[in-house]
NUMI-182178 format. One record per residue (C-alpha): x, y, z negated; residue in three letters; chain; residue number from 1. Coordinates in steps of 0.001 Angstrom, whole numbers, plus 500000, padded with zeros to 6 digits. Example, Ala and Ser with C-alpha at 12.3 -4.5 7.8 and 13.67 -1.06 7.14 Angstrom:
! NUMI-182178
+--------+--------+--------+-----+----+-----+
:      x :      y :      z :  aa : ch :   i :
+--------+--------+--------+-----+----+-----+
: 512300 : 495500 : 492200 : ala :  A :   1 :
: 513670 : 498940 : 492860 : ser :  A :   2 :
+--------+--------+--------+-----+----+-----+
//
This chain:
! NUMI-182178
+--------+--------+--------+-----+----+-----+
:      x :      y :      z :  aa : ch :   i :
+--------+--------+--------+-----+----+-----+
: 295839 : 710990 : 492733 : unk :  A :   1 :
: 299516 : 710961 : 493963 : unk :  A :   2 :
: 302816 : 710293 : 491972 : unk :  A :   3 :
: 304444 : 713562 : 492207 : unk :  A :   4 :
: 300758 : 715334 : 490735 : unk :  A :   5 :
: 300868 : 712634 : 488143 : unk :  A :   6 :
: 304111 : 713024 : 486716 : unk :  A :   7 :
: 303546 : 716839 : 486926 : unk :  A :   8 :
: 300310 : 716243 : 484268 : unk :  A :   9 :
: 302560 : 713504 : 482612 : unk :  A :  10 :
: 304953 : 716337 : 482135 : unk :  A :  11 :
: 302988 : 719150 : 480746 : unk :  A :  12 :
: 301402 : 716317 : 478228 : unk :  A :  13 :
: 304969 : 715172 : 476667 : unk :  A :  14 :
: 305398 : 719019 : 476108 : unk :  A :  15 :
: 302324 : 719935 : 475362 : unk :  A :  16 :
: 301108 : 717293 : 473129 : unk :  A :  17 :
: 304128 : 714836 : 472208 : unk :  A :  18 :
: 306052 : 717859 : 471157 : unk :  A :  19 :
: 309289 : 716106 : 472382 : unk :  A :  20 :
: 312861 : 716882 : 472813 : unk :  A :  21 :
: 314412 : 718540 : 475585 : unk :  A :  22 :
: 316260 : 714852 : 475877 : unk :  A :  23 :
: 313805 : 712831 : 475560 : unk :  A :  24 :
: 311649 : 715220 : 478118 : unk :  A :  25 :
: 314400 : 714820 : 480536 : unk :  A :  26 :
: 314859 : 711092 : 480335 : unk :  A :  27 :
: 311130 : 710096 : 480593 : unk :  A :  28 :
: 311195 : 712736 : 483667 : unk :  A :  29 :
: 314569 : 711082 : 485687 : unk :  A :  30 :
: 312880 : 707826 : 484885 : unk :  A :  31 :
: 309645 : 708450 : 486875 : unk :  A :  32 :
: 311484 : 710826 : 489712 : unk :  A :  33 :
: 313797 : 707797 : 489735 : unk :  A :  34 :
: 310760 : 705472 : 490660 : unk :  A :  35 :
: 309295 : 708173 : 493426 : unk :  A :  36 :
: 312734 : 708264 : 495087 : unk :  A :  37 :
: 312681 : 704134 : 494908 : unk :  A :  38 :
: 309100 : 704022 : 496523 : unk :  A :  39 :
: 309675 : 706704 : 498761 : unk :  A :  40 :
: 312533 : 704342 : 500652 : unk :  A :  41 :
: 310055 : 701843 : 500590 : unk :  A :  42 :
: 307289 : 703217 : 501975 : unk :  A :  43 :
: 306578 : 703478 : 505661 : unk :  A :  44 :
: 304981 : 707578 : 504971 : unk :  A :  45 :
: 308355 : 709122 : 503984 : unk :  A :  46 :
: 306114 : 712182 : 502517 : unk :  A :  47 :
: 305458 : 713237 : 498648 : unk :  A :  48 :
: 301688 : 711914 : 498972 : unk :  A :  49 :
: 302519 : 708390 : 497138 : unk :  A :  50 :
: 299434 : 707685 : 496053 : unk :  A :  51 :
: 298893 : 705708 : 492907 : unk :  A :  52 :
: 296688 : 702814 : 494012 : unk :  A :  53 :
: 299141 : 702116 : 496562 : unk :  A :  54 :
: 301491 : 701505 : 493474 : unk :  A :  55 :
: 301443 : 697668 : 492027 : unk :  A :  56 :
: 303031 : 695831 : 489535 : unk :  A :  57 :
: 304990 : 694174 : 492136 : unk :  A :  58 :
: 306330 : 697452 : 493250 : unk :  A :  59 :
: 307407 : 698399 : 489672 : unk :  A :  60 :
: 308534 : 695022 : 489481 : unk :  A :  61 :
: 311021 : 695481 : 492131 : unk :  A :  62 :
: 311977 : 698929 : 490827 : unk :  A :  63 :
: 313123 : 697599 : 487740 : unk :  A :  64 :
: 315206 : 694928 : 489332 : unk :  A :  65 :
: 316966 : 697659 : 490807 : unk :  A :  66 :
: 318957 : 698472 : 487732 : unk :  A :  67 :
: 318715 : 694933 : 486617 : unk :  A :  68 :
: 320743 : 693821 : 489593 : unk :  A :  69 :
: 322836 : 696766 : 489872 : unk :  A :  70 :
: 326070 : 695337 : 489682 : unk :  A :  71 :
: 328225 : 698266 : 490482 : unk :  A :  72 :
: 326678 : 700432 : 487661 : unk :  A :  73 :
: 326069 : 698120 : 485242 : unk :  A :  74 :
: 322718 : 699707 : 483504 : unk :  A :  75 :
: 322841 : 698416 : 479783 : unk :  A :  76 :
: 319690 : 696486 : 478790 : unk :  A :  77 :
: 319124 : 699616 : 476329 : unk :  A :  78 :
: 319333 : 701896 : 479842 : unk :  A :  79 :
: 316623 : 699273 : 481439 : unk :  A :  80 :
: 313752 : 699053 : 478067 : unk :  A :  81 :
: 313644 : 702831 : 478089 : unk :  A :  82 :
: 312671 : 702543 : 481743 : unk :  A :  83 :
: 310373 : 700182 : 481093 : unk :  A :  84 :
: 308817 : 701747 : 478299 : unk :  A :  85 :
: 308838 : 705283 : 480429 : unk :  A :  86 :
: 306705 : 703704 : 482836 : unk :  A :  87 :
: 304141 : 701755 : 480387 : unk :  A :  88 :
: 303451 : 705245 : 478329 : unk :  A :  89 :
: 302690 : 707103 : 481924 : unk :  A :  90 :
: 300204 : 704506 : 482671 : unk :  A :  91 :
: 298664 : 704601 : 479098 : unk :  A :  92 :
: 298608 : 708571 : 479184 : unk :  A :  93 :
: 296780 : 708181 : 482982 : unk :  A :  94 :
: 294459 : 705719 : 481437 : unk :  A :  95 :
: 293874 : 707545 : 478147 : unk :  A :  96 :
: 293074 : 710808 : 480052 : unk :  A :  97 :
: 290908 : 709015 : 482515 : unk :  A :  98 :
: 293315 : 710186 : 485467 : unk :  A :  99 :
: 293675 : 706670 : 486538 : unk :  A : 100 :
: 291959 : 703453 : 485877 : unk :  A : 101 :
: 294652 : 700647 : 486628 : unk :  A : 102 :
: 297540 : 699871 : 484797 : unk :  A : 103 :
: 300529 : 697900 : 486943 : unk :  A : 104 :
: 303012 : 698186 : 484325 : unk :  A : 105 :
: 301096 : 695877 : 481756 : unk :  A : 106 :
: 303247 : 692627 : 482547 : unk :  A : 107 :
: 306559 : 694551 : 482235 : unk :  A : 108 :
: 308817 : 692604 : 479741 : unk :  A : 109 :
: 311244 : 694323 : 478007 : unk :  A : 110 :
: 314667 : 692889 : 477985 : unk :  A : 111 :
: 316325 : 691044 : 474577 : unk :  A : 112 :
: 318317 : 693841 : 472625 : unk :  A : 113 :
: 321161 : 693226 : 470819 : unk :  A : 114 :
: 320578 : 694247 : 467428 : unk :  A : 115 :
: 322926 : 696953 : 466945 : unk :  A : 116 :
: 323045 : 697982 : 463350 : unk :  A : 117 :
: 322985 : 702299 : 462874 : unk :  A : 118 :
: 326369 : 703388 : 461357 : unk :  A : 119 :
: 326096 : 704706 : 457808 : unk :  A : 120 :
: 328706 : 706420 : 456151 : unk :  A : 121 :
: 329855 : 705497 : 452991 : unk :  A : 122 :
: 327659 : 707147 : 449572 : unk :  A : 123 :
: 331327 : 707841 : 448340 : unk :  A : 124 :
: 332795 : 709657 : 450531 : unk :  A : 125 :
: 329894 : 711768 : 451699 : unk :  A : 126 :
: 329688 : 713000 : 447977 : unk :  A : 127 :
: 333416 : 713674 : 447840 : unk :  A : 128 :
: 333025 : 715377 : 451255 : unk :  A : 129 :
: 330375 : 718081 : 449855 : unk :  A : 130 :
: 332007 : 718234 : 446439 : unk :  A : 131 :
: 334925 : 719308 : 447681 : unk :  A : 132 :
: 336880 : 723177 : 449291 : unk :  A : 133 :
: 336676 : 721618 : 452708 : unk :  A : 134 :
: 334616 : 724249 : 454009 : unk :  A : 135 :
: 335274 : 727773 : 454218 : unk :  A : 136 :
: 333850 : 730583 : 451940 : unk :  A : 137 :
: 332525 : 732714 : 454551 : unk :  A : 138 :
: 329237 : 732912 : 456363 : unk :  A : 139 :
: 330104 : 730251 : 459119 : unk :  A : 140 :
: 331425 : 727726 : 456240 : unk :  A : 141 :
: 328349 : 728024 : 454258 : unk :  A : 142 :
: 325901 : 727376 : 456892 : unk :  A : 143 :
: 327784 : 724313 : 457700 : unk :  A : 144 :
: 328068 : 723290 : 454211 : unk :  A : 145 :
: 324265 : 723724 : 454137 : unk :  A : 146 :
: 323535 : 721962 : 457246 : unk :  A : 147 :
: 325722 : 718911 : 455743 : unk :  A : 148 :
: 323736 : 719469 : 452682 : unk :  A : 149 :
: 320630 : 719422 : 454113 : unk :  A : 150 :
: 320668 : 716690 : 456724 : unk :  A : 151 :
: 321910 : 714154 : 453837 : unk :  A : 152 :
: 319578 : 715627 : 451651 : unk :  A : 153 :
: 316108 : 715536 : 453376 : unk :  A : 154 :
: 316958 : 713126 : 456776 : unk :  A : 155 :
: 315297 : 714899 : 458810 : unk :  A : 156 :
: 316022 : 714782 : 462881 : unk :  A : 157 :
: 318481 : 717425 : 464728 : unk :  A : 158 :
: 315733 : 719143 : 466775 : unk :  A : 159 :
: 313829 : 719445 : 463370 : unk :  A : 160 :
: 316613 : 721047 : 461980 : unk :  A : 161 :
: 317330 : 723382 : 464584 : unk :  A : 162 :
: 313597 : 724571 : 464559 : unk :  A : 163 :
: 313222 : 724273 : 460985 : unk :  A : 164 :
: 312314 : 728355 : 460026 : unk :  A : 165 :
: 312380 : 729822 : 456325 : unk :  A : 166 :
: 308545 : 730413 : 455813 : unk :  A : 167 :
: 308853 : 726325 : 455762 : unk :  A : 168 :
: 311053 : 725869 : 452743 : unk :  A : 169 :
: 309701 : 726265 : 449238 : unk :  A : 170 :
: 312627 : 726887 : 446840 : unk :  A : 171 :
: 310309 : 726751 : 443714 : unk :  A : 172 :
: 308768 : 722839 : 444618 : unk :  A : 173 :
: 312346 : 722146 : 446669 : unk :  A : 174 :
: 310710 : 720881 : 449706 : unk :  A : 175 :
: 311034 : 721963 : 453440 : unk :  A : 176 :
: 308103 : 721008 : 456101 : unk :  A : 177 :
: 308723 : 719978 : 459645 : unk :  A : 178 :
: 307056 : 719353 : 462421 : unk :  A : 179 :
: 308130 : 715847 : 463938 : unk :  A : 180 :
: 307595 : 714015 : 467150 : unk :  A : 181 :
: 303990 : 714010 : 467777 : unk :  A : 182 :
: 303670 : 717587 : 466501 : unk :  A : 183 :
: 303275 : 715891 : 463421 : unk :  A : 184 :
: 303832 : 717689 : 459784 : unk :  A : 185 :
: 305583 : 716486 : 457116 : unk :  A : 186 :
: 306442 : 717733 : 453305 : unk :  A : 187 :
: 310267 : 716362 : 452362 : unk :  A : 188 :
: 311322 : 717161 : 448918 : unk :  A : 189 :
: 314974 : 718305 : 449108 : unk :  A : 190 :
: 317638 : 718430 : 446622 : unk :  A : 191 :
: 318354 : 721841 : 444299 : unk :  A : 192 :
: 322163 : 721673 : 445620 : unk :  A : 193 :
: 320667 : 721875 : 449063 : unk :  A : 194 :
: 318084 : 724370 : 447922 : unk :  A : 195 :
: 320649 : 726496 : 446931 : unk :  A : 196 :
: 323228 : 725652 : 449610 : unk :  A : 197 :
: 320402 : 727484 : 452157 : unk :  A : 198 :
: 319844 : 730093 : 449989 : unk :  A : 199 :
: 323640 : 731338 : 449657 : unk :  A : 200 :
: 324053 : 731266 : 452985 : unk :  A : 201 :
: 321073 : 732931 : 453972 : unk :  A : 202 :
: 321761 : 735917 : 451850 : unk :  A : 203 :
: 324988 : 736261 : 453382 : unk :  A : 204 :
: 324522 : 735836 : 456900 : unk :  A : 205 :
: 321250 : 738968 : 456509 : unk :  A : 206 :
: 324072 : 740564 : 455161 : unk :  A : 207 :
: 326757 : 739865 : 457969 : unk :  A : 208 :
: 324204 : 740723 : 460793 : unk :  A : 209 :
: 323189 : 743909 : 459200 : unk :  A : 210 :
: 326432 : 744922 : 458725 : unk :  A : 211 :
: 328100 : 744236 : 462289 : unk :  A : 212 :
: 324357 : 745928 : 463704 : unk :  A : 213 :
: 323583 : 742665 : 465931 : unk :  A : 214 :
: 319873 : 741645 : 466893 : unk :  A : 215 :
: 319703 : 738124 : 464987 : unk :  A : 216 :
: 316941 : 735449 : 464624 : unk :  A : 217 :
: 315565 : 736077 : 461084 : unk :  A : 218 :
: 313318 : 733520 : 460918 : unk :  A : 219 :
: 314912 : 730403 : 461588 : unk :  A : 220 :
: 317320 : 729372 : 459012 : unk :  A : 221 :
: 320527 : 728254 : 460961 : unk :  A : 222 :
: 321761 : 730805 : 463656 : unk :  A : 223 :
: 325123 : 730762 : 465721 : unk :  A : 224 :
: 327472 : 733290 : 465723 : unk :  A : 225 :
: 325631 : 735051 : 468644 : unk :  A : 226 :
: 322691 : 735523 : 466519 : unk :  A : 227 :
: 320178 : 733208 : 468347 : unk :  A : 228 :
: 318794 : 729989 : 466509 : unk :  A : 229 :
: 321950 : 727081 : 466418 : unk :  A : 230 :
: 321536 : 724917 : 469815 : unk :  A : 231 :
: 322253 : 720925 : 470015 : unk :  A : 232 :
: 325537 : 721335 : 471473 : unk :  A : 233 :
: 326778 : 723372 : 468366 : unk :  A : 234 :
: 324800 : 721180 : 465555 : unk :  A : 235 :
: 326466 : 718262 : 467206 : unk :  A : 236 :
: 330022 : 719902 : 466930 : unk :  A : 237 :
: 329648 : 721033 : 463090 : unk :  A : 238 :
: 328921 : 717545 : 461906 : unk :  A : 239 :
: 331366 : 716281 : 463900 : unk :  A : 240 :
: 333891 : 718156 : 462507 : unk :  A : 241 :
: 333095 : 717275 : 458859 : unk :  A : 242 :
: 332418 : 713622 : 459549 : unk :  A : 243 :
: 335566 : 713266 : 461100 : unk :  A : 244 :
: 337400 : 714273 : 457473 : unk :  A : 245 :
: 336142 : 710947 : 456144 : unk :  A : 246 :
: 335220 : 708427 : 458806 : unk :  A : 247 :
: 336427 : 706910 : 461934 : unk :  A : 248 :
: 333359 : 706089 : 463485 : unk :  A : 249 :
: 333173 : 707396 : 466956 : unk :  A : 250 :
: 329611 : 708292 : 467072 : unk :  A : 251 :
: 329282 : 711258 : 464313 : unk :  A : 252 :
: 326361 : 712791 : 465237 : unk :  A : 253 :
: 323703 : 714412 : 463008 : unk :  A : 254 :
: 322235 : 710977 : 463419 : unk :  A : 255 :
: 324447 : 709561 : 461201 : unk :  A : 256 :
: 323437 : 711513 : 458367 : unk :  A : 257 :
: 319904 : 710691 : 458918 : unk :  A : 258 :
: 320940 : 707049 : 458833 : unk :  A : 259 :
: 323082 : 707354 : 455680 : unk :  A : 260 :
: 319973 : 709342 : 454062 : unk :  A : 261 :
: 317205 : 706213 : 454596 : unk :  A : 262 :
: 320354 : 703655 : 453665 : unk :  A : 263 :
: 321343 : 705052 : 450375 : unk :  A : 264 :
: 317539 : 706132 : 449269 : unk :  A : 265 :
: 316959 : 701725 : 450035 : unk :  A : 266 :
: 320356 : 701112 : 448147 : unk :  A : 267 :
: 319087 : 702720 : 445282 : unk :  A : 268 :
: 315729 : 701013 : 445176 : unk :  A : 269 :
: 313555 : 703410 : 447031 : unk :  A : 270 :
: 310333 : 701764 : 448476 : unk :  A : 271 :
: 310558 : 701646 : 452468 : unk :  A : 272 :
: 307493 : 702893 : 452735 : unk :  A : 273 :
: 308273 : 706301 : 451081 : unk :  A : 274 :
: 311329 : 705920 : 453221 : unk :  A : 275 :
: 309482 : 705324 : 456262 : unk :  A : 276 :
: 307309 : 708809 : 455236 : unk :  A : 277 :
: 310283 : 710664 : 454737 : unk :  A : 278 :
: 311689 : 710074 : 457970 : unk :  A : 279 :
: 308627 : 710951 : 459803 : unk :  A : 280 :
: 308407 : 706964 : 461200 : unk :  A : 281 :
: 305040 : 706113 : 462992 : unk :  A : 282 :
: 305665 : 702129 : 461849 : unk :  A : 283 :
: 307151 : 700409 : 459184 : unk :  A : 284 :
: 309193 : 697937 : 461382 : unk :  A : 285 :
: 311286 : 700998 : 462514 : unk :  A : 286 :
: 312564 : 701646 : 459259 : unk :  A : 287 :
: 313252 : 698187 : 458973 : unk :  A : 288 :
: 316641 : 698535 : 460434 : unk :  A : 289 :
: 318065 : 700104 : 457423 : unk :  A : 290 :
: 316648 : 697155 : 455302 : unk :  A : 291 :
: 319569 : 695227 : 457168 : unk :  A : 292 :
: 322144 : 697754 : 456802 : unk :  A : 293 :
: 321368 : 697794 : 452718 : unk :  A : 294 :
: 321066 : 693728 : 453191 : unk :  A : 295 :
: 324334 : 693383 : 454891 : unk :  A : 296 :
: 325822 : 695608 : 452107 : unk :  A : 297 :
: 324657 : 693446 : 449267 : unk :  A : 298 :
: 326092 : 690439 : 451254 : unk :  A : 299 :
: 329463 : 691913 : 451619 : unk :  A : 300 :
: 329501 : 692626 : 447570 : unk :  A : 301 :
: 328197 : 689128 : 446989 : unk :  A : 302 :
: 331414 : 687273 : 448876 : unk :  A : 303 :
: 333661 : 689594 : 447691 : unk :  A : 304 :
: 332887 : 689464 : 443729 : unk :  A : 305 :
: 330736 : 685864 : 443398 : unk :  A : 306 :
: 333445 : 682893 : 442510 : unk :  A : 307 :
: 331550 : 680776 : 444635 : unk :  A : 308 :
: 330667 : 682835 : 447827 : unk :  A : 309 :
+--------+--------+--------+-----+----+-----+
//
């Protein structure tokens, strides 16, 4: 089998199967058309026929090294492990699906990572942020006081909020279901302020759409002005503008409210292994992160109230 086929069937299985972001799609994709155009300048048959077997772990070795050594770009080490790990899950999927036998990238190490704690924004201010007339009483200000609501509420991911559609919340039980990486389904129970947050905004946006006569999506729950289901670019602006009323941080992405969500459920005492459910986590050790956050927390109140820190 060649590359280019390879990737194509790598491609159709991340979609297919995986269930993956547009993002993610794209970044797995640039990573292996980033390794054909490498071995395609190496090669003596300058032709799209690369064929696997012709493909070592020396030559991925040297591929790698690329960025590693690039100092005019300077790829972070984050940049090179994603690489890495791009090119050990399209030799697992060949192997798994019995496409191809050998597996060069085995050996790869990943680089060392800084440990680079997710930003969490304080419990305080995020409730004094949704308790307060900071957002506007029409239809656009209550579906981005119910986005806010519900991405603190529930922690669920962006594209999971985007796709989320009404026939999967239950506002007797207050819980939502979404389908996570993986295709995977999940139950998250959801708080009655949310609840009712989605609900008072749904009512009036079937109400606004009627009345102006435009074509909307009715079965998602979050739509842009245009009708259609809200897009990343959008969901990324509305919690930017809200975070930005109560934090400096330069990164305020829905992410943060998913971070904020596992930190203060761990503050509180919640087990991390219902937190690691909630967020949809495949292992524990990824939700381990926010075990740090909650630890660095208590340190901070320790030196700053003990007599003897």
């Amino acid at each position: 089998m060649n590359l280019i086929h390879a990737i194509d069937k790598f491609s159709s299985y991340l979609i297919n199967e995986k269930n993956y972001s547009k993002h993610t799609l794209m970044n797995y994709i640039k990573d292996l058309n980033d390794l054909y155009s490498f071995l395609a300048k190496t090669v003596e048959e300058k032709s799209p026929k690369i064929e696997l077997k012709y493909i070592d772990e020396a030559a991925l070795k040297s591929f790698i090294a690329g960025f590693v050594l690039n100092k005019e770009l300077k790829y972070s080490k984050r940049t090179i492990s994603r690489k890495i790990s791009t090119l050990k899950s399209f030799y697992k999927f060949l192997n798994r699906k019995n496409l191809y036998a050998e597996n060069p990238s085995r050996n790869l190490i990943f680089p060392k990572l800084n440990k680079n704690l997710p930003y969490v924004l304080e419990e305080s201010s995020l409730t004094g942020l949704l308790n307060s007339n900071i957002f506007n009483h029409d239809i656009w200000g209550e579906r981005d006081r119910a986005v806010i609501e519900l991405l603190y509420s529930s922690g669920i991911r962006l594209n999971e909020l985007i796709e989320l559609t009404i026939d999967k919340i239950d506002f007797d039980n207050l819980t939502i279901r979404v389908k996570g990486k993986g295709r995977k389904e999940r139950i998250i129970p959801i708080g009655i302020v949310s609840a009712g947050a989605i609900s008072s905004y749904i009512e009036k946006r079937d109400k606004y759409f009627d009345e102006k006569g435009v074509v909307y999506d009715n079965g998602v729950i979050f739509n842009a002005k245009n009708g259609k289901k809200l897009y990343p670019a959008l969901l990324n602006r509305i919690t930017n503008k809200y975070i930005s009323k109560i934090s400096e941080i330069k990164k305020k992405s829905p992410h943060i409210l998913r971070h904020s969500f596992a930190t203060h459920l761990l503050n509180h005492g919640a087990d991390i292994r219902a937190v690691k459910d909630l967020l949809g986590h495949s292992s524990l050790s990824t939700t381990q992160v926010y075990t740090h956050v909650s630890a660095d927390r208590l340190k901070k109140i320790y030196q700053k109230a003990h007599p003897k820190a």
